[in-house]
C-alpha positions in Angstrom: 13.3 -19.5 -10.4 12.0 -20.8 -7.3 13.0 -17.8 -5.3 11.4 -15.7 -7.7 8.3 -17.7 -7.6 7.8 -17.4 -3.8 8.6 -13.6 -4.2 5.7 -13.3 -6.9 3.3 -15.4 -4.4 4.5 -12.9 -1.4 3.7 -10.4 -3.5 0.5 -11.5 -4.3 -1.0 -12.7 -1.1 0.5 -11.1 1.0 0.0 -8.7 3.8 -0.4 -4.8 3.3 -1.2 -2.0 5.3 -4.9 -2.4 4.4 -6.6 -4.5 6.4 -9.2 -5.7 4.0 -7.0 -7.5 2.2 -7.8 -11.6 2.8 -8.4 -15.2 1.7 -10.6 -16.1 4.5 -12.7 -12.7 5.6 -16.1 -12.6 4.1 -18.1 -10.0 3.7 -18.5 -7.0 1.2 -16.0 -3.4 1.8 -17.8 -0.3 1.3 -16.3 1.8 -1.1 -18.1 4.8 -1.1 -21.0 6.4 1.5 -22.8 9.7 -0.1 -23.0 12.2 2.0 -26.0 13.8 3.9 -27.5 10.2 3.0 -29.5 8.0 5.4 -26.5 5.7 5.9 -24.3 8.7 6.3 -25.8 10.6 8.8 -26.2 7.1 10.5 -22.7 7.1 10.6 -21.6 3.7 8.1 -18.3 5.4 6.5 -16.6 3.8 3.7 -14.0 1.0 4.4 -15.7 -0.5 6.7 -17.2 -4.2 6.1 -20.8 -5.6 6.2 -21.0 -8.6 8.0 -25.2 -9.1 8.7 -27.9 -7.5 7.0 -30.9 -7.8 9.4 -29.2 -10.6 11.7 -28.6 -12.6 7.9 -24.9 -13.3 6.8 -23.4 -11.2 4.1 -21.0 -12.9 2.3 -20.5 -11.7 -0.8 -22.4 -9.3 -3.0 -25.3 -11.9 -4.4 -25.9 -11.7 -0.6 -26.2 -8.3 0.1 -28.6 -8.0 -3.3 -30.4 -10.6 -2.4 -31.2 -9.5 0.9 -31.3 -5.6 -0.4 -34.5 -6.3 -2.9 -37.4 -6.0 -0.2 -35.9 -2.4 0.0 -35.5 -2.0 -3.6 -39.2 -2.3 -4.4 -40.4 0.4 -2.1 -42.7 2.6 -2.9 -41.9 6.6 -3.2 -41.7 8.1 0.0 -41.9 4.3 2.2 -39.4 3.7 4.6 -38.3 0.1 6.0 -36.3 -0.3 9.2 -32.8 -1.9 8.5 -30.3 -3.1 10.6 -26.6 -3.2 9.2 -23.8 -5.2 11.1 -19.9 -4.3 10.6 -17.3 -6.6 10.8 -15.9 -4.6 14.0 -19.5 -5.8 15.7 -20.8 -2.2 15.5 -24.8 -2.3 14.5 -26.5 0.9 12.4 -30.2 0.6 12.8 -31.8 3.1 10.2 -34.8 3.6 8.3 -34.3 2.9 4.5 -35.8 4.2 1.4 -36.1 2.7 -2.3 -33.5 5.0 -3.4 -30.9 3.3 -0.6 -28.7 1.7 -3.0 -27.5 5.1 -4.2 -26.6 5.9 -1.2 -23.3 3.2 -1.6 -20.7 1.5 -3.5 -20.0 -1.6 -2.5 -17.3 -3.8 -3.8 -15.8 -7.8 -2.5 -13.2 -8.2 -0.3 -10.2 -8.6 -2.0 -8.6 -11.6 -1.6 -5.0 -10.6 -3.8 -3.1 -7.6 -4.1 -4.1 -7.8 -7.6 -5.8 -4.8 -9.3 -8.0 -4.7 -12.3 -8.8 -2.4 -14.8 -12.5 -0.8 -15.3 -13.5 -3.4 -17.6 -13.0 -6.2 -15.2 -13.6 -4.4 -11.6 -16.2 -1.8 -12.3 -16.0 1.7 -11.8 -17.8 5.3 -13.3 -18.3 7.0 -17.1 -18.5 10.7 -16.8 -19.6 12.3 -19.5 -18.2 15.7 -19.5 -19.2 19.1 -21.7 -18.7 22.6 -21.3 -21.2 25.3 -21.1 -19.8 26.3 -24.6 -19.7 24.2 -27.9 -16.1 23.5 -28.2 -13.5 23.6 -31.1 -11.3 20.4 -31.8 -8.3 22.3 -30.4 -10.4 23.6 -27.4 -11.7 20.3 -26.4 -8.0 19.0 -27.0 -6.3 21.7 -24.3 -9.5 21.0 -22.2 -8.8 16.9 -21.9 -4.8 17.8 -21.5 -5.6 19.8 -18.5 -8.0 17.7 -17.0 -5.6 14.6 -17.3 -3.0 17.0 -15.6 -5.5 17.6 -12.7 -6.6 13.9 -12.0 -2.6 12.3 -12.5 -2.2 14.9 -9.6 -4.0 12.6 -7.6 -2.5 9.7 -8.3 -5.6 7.6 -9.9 -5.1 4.5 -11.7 -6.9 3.5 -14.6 -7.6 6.7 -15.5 -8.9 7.1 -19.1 -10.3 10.2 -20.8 -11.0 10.6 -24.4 -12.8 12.7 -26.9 -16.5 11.8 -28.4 -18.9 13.5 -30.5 -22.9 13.0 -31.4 -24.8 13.3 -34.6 -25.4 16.8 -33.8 -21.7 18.1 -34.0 -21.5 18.0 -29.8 -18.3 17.5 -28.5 -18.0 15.8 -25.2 -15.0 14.5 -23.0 -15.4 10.7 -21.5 -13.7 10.4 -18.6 -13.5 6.7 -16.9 -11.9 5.7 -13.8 -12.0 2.1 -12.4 -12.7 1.4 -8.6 -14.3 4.5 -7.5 -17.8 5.7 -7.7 -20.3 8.4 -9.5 -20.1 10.5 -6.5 -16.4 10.2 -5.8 -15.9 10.8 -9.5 -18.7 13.8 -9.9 -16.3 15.6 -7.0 -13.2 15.3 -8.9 -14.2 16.6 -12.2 -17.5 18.8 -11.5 -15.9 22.3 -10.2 -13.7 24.6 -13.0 -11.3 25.2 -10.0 -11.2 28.8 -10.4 -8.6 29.8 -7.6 -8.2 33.5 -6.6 -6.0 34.8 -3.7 -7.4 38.3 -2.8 -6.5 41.1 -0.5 -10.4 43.0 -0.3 -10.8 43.3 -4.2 -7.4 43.1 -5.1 -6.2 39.7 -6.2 -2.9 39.1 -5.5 -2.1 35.6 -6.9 -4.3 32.8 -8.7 -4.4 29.2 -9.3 -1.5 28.0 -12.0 2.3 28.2 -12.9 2.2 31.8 -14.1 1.7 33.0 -10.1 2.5 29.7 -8.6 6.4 28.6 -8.8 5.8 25.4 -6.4 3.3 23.8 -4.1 4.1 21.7 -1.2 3.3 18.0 -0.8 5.7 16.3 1.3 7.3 16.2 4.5 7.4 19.5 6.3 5.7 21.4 3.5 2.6 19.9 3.5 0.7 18.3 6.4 -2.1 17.5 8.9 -0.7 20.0 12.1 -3.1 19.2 14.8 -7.0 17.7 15.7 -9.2 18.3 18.3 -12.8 17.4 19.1 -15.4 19.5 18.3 -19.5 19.3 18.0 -20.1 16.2 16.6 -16.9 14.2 16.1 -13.3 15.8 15.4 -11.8 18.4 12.9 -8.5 18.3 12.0 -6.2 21.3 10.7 -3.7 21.0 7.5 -1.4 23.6 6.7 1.0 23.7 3.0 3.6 25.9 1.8 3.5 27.2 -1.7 6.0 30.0 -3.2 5.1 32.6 -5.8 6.3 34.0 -8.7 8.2 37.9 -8.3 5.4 39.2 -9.8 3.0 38.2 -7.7 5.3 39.0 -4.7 5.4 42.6 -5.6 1.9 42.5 -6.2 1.4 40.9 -2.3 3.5 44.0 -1.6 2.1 47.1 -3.4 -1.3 46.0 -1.8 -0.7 45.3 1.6 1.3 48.2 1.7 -1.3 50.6 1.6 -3.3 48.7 4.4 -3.5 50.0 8.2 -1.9 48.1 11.3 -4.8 46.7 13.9 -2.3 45.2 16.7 -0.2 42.3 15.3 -2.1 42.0 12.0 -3.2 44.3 9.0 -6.6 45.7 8.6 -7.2 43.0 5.8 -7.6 39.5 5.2 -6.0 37.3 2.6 -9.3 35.4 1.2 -9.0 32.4 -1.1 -11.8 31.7 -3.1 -12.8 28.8 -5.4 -15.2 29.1 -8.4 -15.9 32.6 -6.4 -16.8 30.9 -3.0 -14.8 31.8 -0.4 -13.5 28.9 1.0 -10.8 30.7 3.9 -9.5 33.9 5.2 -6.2 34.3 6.8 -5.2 37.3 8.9 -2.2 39.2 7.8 0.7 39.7 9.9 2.1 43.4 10.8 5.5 42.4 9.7 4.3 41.1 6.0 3.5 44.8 5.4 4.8 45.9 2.2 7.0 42.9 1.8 7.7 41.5 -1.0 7.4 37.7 0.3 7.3 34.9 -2.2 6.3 32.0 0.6 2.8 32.3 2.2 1.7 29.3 4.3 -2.4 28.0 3.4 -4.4 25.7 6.2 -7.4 24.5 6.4 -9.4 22.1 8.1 -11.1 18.9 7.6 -14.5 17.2 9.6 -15.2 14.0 10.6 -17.2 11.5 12.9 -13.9 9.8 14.0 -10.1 11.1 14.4 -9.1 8.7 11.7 -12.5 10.0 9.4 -11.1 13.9 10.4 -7.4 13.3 8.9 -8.5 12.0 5.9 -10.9 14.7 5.2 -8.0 16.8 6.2 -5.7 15.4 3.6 -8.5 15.4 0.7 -9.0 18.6 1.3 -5.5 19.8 1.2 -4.9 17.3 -2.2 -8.3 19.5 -3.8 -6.4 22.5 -3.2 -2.8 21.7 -3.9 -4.5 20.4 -7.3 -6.2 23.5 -8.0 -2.9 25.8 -6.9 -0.6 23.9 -9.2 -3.1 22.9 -12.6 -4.9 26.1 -12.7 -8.7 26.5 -13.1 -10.1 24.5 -16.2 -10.8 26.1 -19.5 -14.5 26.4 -19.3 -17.0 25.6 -17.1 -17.9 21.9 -17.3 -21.5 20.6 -16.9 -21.5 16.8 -16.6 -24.0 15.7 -18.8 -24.3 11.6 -17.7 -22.3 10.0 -15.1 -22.7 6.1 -14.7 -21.5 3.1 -12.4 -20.1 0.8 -14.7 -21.0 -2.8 -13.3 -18.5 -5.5 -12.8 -20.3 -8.2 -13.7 -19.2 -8.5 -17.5 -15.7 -8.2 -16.3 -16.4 -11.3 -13.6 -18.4 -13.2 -16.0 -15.0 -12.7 -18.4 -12.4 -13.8 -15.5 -14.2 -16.8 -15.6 -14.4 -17.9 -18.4 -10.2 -17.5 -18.7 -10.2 -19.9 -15.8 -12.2 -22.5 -18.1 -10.2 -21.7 -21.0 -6.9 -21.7 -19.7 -7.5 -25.2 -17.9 -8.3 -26.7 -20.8 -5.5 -25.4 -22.6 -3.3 -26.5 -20.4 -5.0 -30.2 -20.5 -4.6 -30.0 -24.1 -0.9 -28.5 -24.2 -0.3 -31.5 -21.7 -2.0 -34.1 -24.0 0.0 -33.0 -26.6 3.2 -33.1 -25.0 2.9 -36.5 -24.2 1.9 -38.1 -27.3 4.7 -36.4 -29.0 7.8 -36.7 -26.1 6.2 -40.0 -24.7 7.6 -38.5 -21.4 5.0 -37.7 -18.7 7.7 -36.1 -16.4 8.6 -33.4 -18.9 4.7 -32.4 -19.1 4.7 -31.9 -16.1 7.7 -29.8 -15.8 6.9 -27.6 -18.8 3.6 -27.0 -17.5 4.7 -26.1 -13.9 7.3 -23.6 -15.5 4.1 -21.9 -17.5 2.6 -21.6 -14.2 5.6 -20.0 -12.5 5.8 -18.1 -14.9 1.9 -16.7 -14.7 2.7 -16.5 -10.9 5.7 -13.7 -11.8 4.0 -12.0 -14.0 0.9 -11.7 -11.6 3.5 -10.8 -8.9 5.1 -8.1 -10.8 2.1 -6.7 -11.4 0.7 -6.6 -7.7 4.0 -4.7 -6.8 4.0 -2.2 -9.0 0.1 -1.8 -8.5 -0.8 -1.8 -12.2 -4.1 -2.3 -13.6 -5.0 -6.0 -15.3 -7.5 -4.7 -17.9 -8.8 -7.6 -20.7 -5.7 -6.1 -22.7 -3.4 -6.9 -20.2 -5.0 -10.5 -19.9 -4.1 -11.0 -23.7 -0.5 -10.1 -23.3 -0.1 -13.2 -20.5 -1.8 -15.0 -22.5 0.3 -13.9 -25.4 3.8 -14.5 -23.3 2.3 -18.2 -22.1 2.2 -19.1 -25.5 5.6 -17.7 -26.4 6.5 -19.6 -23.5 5.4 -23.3 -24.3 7.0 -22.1 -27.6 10.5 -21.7 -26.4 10.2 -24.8 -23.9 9.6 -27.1 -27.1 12.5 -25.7 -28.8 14.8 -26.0 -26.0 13.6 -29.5 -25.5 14.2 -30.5 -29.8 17.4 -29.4 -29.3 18.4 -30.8 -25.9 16.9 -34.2 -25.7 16.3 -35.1 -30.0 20.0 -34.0 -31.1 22.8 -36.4 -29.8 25.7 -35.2 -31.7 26.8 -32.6 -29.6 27.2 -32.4 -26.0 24.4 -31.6 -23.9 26.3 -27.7 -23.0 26.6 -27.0 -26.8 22.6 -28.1 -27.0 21.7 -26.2 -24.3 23.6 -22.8 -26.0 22.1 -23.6 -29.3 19.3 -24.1 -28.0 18.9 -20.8 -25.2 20.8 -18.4 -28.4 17.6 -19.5 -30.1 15.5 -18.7 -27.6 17.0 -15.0 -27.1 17.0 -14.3 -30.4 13.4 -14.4 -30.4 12.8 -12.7 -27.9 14.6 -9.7 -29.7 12.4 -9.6 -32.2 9.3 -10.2 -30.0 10.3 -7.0 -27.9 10.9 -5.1 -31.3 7.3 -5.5 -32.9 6.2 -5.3 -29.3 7.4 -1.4 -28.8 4.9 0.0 -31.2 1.3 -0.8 -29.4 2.4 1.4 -26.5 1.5 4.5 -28.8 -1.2 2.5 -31.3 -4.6 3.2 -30.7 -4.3 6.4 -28.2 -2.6 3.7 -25.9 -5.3 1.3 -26.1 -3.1 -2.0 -26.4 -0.6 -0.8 -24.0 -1.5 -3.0 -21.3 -0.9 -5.7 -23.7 2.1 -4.3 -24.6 3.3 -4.1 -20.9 2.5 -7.8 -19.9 3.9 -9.3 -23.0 7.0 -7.7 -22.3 7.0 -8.4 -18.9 6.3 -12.2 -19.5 8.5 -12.8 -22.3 11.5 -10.7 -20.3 10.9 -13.4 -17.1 10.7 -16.1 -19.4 14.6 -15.5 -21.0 16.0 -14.3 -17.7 14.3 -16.4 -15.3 12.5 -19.4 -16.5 14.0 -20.3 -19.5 17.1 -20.8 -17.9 15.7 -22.9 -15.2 13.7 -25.1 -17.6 17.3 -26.1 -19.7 18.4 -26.5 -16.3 16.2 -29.2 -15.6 16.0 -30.8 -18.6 19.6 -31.1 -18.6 19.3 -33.2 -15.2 16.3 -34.9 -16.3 18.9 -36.6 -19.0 21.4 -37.0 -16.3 
C-alpha cells in the first residue's frame, strides 16, 4: 500500500514536460491570445505567465481582476497604457481598450497534474445550428460526425448533445472544458468542405470514400524544416495520405491529358477548403497518367518565435488531416451563441468538499472511538481512507481523465464503501475470539470481496444511463472500490492483525 501511495503522490505532484506545472510559482498562465488583438500583435502568446501588471504582483486571478478593472470601465474608443510583465522578465507595453479582456483566457497555475471537468475548471458552450432546419435523424448524423471530427483531436471533456426551443429549432451544444470561445469557434465554425482539383476537375475529396488513410505519425506526418522569414519564422509540414483506386484512376485520366512544361505538368493540384484555396502543388512529369494512390500534402505554419512557428505548423496539419479523414460536415453550421463558462461555481464547489469532507472525517473519527474505545485504530482507518483518496487521485492524473462533480461523487461513494469494509473487517478481527486471527481475517476479507462483486455489478449500468452522464461516477467508484480490495483492504487486515499482536 505504501508503495502505491507514493506512486499516486508521484503521480500527482510531480514533474511533467510542462513547465507550468508547480506548488510554489505564482502567477496566472495564459490560455488563449486572440488574434490580430492588441496583445497579439504586441506579441504576449499563450502559455506564457503574468508575473506584474503595471509594476503590481499578479498572483492569482482575483489579482489580475482586481488590477484589470480601471481598464474595464473605459469608455468606447479610450485607450489606457498597460504594461504586462512575464515570468521569463520580458515586459509588453501596449495601449489597452475596454474590450481587453476578450482579447484572453486566462486560467491559475496549476499546482497538480490533476484535471477537471467543465463544471469545475471552466471552459466554452457553443451553440451550434445549421443554415437549414434539421430533422431528428439529420441533427443525429450531424452530432455523430462532429464528435468524429473533435475526438480526432484528442479533446477531453468533450460533450455535445442535442437541444430544442419552443419554436421546433433544433440546435447542437457542444461543450469543452479548458479551452476558450475562440479556440472552440475555430474548431467547429468551418463545414470542412475538402476538394482536391486538377483546373476544374476534382480528383479526390475530403472522407473515406476517396481517402483510404491519412498519415499522423512518424515519417508520415511531420514538421520538415523552418526558416526565418519577415516577421518571425515559418515552418513547413508535409503528410502522406493514400487514395482509393477510384480516385487514382481519376488522378490518372486527368493528368493524362495535360502538357509537360520541363519537370512538371502544365497544371497544379489545388486543395481547397469551404471553396478557398488553401495550396497548390506542382505536378511532376513522371506522375503523368499514373495511376498513383500516395500523393504527399505540405504546408506551412507562421509565427513570432521558432517554437510559436512549429506549433502553428502542427495545428495546421491536425486541421487538415481532420478534414481529409471525417469529411466535410452535413450542412453548413452557423454558431448561434458561444460562451466562456466561468470557473468560479466549480471553485466555490471544490471548496466546500474540503469543508465537508473534514468534518466527516472528524465525525467518522468521533465515532470510531466511542464505539472501538481504541484511538490507534481511528487513526489507522482514517489514514487508509486517505491513501486511498491519494490512489484514486493518482490514477486519475495518469491516465489524464477529467474530475467532473460526477466523478467527485463516485470518491466519495468508494470512501464510504471504504470505512464500510474497514468496520467489518475490524467486527470480525478484533470482536470474534473463537477462531484464530487467519480464519478472521479470511472471513472477514471473503466478506469484503463479496461486496465488492456486487458493487461493480449495479455499478456497470451508469456508464450507458443518462447519454453517459454518470459515467464519471461510474469510473471513480470502480476505480476506488477496485484499490480498496486489491490494495488497501489487504493492508488494513494487515495491520490490524499486528495491532493485536
Amino acid at each position: 500500500m505504501m508503495f502505491f501511495l507514493g506512486m499516486s503522490l508521484l503521480a500527482i505532484f510531480g514533474s511533467t514536460h510542462s513547465p507550468y506545472i508547480s506548488l510554489l510559482q505564482t502567477g496566472i498562465l495564459i490560455d488563449n491570445v486572440k488574434e490580430n488583438s492588441s496583445l497579439f500583435d504586441s506579441g504576449i502568446r499563450a502559455n506564457q505567465v503574468i508575473s506584474f501588471i503595471n509594476d503590481e504582483k499578479i498572483e492569482n486571478v482575483k489579482d489580475y481582476n482586481k488590477v484589470m478593472e480601471q481598464y474595464y470601465s473605459l469608455e468606447d474608443g479610450e485607450t489606457k497604457k498597460i504594461i504586462i510583465t512575464t515570468k521569463d522578465k520580458n515586459e509588453f507595453v501596449l495601449l489597452a481598450r475596454n474590450t481587453i479582456s476578450e482579447e484572453i483566457s486566462l486560467s491559475e497555475i496549476p499546482k497538480t497534474r490533476i484535471q477537471t471537468g467543465l463544471d469545475i475548471r471552466g471552459g466554452a458552450r457553443a451553440l451550434v445550428t445549421a443554415d437549414r432546419k434539421l430533422t431528428d435523424a439529420e441533427l443525429d448524423d450531424l452530432i455523430s460526425i462532429s464528435q468524429e471530427r473533435l475526438n480526432v483531436y484528442g479533446l477531453s471533456d468533450l460533450t455535445i448533445r442535442k437541444q430544442s426551443d419552443s419554436s421546433g429549432n433544433k440546435y447542437m451544444v457542444v461543450e469543452i472544458a479548458g479551452t476558450s470561445p475562440e479556440n472552440l469557434e475555430a474548431l467547429i465554425g468551418q463545414q470542412g468542405h475538402f476538394e482536391a482539383k486538377i483546373g476544374n476537375d476534382t480528383v479526390f475529396v475530403g472522407g473515406d470514400k476517396d481517402v483510404t488513410h491519412v498519415g499522423r505519425t512518424g515519417q508520415d506526418a511531420m514538421v520538415t524544416e523552418c526558416f526565418a522569414v519577415q516577421g518571425g519564422e515559418s515552418c513547413n509540414f508535409q503528410f502522406t495520405i493514400f487514395l482509393s483506386e477510384e480516385a487514382a484512376q481519376r488522378h490518372a485520366d486527368i493528368t493524362d491529358t495535360l502538357s509537360i512544361n520541363g519537370s512538371y505538368l502544365s497544371k497544379k493540384l489545388d486543395f481547397f477548403i469551404d471553396g478557398k484555396l488553401t495550396q497548390s502543388l506542382n505536378i511532376g512529369s513522371s506522375l503523368k497518367g499514373s495511376t498513383t494512390t500516395q500523393i504527399s500534402i505540405s504546408g506551412s505554419g507562421q509565427g513570432a518565435t521558432r517554437e510559436e512557428a512549429i506549433e502553428s505548423a502542427k495545428q495546421e496539419m491536425k486541421q487538415l488531416q481532420t478534414i481529409l479523414i471525417t469529411g466535410s460536415l452535413p450542412f453548413k453550421l452557423e454558431i448561434v451563441k458561444i460562451d466562456r463558462i466561468s470557473p468560479f461555481l466549480g471553485e466555490q464547489f471544490t471548496k466546500t468538499i474540503f469543508i465537508a469532507s473534514f468534518a466527516s472525517f472528524l465525525a467518522v473519527c468521533l465515532i470510531i472511538i466511542l464505539r472501538y474505545r481504541r484511538i490507534k485504530l481511528s487513526f489507522i482507518m482514517l489514514f487508509v481512507a486517505l491513501s486511498e483518496i491519494i490512489m484514486i487521485l493518482g490514477f486519475s492524473s495518469l491516465m489524464k481523465a477529467n474530475l467532473d462533480l460526477s466523478s467527485i461523487a463516485g470518491i466519495i461513494a468508494a470512501i464510504g464503501t471504504g470505512i464500510n469494509d474497514q468496520q467489518v473487517i475490524v467486527d470480525e478481527t478484533i470482536r470474534g475470539k473463537l477462531e484464530s486471527m487467519g480464519v478472521r481475517i479470511k472471513e472477514a476479507l471473503f466478506i469484503v470481496f463479496t461486496s465488492f462483486a456486487t458493487i461493480i455489478a449495479s455499478l456497470f449500468p451508469l456508464f450507458y444511463v443518462g447519454a453517459g452522464l454518470l459515467r464519471g461516477f461510474a469510473v471513480t467508484s470502480i476505480v476506488g472500490v477496485t484499490i480498496g480490495v486489491l490494495i488497501t483492504r489487504p493492508a488494513f487486515a494487515d495491520m490490524i492483525k499486528q495491532m493485536e499482536k
